[in-house]
Kinemage of the C-alpha trace (Angstrom):
@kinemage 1
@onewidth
@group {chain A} dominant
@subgroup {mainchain}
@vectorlist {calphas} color= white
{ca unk a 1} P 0.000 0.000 0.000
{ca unk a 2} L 1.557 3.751 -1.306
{ca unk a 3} L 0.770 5.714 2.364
{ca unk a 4} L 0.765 9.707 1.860
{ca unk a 5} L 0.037 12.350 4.080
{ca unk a 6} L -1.329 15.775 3.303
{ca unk a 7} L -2.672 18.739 5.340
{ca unk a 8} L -5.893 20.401 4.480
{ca unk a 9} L -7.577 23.447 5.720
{ca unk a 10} L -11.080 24.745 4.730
{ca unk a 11} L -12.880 26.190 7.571
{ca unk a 12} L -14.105 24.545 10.405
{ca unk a 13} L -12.510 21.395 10.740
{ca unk a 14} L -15.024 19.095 12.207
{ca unk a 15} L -17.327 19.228 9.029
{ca unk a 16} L -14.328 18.825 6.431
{ca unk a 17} L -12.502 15.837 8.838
{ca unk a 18} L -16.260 14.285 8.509
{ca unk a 19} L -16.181 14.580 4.795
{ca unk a 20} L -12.630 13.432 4.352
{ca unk a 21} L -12.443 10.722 6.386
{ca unk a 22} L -15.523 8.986 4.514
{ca unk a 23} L -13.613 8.535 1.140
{ca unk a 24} L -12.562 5.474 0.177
{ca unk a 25} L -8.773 5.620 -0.017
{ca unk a 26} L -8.343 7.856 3.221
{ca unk a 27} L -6.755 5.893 5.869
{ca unk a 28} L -7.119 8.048 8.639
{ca unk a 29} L -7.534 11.634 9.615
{ca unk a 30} L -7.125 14.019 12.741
{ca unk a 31} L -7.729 17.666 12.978
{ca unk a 32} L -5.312 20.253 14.499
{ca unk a 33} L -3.719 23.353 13.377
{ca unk a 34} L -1.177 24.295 10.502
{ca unk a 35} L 0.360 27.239 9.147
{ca unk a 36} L 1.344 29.323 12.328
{ca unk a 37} L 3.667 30.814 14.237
{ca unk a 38} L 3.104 29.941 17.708
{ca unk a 39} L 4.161 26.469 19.196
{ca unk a 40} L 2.459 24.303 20.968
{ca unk a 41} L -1.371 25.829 20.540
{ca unk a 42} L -4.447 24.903 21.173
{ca unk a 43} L -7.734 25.281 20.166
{ca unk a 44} L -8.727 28.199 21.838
{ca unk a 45} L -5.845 30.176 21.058
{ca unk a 46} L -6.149 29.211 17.313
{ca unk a 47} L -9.908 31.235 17.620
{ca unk a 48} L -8.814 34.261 18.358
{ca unk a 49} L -6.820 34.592 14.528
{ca unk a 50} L -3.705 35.801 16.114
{ca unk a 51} L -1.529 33.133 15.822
{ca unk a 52} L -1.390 32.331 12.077
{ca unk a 53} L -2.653 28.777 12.097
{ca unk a 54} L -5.537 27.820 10.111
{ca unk a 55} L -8.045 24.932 11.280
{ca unk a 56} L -6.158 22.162 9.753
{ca unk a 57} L -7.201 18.524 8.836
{ca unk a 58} L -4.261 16.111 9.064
{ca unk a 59} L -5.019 12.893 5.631
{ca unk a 60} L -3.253 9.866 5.559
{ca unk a 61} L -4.373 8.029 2.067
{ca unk a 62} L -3.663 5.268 -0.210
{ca unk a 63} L -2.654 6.343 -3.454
{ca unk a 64} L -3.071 3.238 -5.059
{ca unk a 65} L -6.836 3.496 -3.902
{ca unk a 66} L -7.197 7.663 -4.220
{ca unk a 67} L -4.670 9.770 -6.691
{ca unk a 68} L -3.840 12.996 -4.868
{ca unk a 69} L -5.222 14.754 -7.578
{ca unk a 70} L -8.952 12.943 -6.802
{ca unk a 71} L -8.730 13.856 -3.193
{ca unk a 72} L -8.199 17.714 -4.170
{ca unk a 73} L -11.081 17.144 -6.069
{ca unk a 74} L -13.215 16.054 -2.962
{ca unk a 75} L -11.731 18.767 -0.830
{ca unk a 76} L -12.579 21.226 -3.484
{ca unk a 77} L -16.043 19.981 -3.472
{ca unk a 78} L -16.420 20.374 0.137
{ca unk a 79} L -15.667 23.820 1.081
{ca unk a 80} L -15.490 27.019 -0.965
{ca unk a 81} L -11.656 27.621 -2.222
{ca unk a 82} L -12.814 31.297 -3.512
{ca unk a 83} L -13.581 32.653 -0.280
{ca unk a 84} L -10.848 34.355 1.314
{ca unk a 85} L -10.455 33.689 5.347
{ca unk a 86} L -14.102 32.574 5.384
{ca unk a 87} L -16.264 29.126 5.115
{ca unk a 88} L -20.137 29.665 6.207
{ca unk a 89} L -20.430 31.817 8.963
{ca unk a 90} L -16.679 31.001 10.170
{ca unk a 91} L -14.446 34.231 9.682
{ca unk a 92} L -10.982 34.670 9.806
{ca unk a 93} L -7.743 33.625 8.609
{ca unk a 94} L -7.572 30.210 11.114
{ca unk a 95} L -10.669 29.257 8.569
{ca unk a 96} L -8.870 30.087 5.260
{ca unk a 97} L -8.173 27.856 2.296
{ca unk a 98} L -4.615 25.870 2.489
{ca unk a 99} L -3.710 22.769 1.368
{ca unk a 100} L 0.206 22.080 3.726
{ca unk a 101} L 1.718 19.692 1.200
{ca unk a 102} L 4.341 17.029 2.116
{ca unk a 103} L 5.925 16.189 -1.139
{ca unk a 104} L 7.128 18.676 -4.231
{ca unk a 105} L 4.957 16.673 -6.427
{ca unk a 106} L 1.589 17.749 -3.921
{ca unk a 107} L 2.558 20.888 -5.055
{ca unk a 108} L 3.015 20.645 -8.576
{ca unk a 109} L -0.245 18.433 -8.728
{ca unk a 110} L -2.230 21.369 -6.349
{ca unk a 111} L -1.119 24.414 -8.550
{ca unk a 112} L -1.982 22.432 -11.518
{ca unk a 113} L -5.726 21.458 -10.724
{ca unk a 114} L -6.414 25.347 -9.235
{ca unk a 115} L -4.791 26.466 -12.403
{ca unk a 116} L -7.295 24.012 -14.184
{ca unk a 117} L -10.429 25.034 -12.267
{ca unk a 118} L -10.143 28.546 -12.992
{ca unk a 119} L -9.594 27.987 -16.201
{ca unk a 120} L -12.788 25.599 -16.708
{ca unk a 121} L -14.846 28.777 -15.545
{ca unk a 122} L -16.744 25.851 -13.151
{ca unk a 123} L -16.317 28.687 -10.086
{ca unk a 124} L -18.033 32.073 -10.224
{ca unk a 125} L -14.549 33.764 -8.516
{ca unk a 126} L -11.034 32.354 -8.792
{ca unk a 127} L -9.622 29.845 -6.335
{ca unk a 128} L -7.705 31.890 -3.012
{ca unk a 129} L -6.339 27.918 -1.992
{ca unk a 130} L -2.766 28.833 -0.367
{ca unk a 131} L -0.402 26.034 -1.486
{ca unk a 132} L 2.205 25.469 1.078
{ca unk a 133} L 5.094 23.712 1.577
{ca unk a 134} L 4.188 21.616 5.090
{ca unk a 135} L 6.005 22.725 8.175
{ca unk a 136} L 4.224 21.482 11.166
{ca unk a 137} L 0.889 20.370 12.893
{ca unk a 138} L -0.126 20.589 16.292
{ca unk a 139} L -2.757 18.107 17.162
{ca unk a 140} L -5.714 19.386 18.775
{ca unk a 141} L -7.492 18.327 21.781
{ca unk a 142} L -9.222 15.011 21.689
{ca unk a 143} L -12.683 16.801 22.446
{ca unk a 144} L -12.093 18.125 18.642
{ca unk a 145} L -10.937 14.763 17.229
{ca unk a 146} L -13.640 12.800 15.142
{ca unk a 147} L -16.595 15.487 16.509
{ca unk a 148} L -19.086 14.903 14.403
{ca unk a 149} L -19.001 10.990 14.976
{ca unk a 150} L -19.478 12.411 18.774
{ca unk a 151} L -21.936 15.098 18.087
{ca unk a 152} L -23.752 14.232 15.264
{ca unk a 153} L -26.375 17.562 15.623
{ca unk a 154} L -22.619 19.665 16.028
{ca unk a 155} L -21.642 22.340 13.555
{ca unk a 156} L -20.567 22.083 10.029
{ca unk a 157} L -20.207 24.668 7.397
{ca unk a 158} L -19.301 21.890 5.021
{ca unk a 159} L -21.650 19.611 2.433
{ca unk a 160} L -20.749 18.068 -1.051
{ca unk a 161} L -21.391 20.836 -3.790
{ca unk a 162} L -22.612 19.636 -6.787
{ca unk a 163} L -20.072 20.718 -9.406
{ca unk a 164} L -18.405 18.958 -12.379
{ca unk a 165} L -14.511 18.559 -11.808
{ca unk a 166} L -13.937 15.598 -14.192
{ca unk a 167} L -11.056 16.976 -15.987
């Protein structure tokens, strides 16, 4: 089995871990924060936008199951990449748009498909994704971890748009 990891922010993580972790080829998934400049954070100091970290969901996947491009796909899907710092009612940059990629090839692969969907004209506005090289992730509390297996009736800004990305 090909294992890869990448880190993916879109807003409020409980909805988009919920999402990502039913897609066949994900392995496993945890939520936590990306993207800062504070060590060691936690959840409520991620809230209050002044430590840099956005609302991160950590992806472990089979490639041989799920291409890296398909899961972009998904994530795209799942949130809305042309908002800037904002998913739903969620505002601020800990709820912006970032995929953390682990490998130079995420990145290549990420630029390309953006570069693809704006193109297509499939989006209203163009794509405000950040595409990162991955530095670190702090782990957030287990309270946060798999919430909305928890608390089914909890918050989520996040659903399965119906748009047509088969290119």
């Amino acid at each position: 089995m090909a294992k890869e990891t990448v880190y993916l922010a879109g807003g409020c993580y409980w909805g988009l871990e919920d999402l990502l972790s039913k897609i066949p080829g994900v392995i496993e998934t945890a939520v936590g924060f990306s993207g800062g400049h504070v060590k060691n954070v936690c959840y409520r100091e991620v809230t209050t936008g002044t430590t840099g970290h956005a609302e991160t969901v950590k992806v472990i996947f089979n490639s041989d199951v799920l291409s890296f491009t398909d899961l972009l796909k998904f994530y795209f899907k799942m949130h809305n990449p042309t908002t800037l710092n904002q998913q739903g009612n969620d505002i601020g940059t800990q709820y912006r748009s970032a995929i953390f990629a682990t490998t130079d090839e995420q990145i290549l692969l990420a630029e390309e498909l953006i570069k693809k969907i704006d193109t297509s004209g499939v989006l209203i506005k163009k794509i405000t994704t950040e595409v990162n090289r991955f530095n670190i992730f702090f782990l957030a509390e287990d309270n946060h971890q798999k919430y909305l297996e928890k608390y089914p009736d909890g918050y989520s800004c996040h659903f399965i748009r119906d748009i047509n990305l088969s290119f």
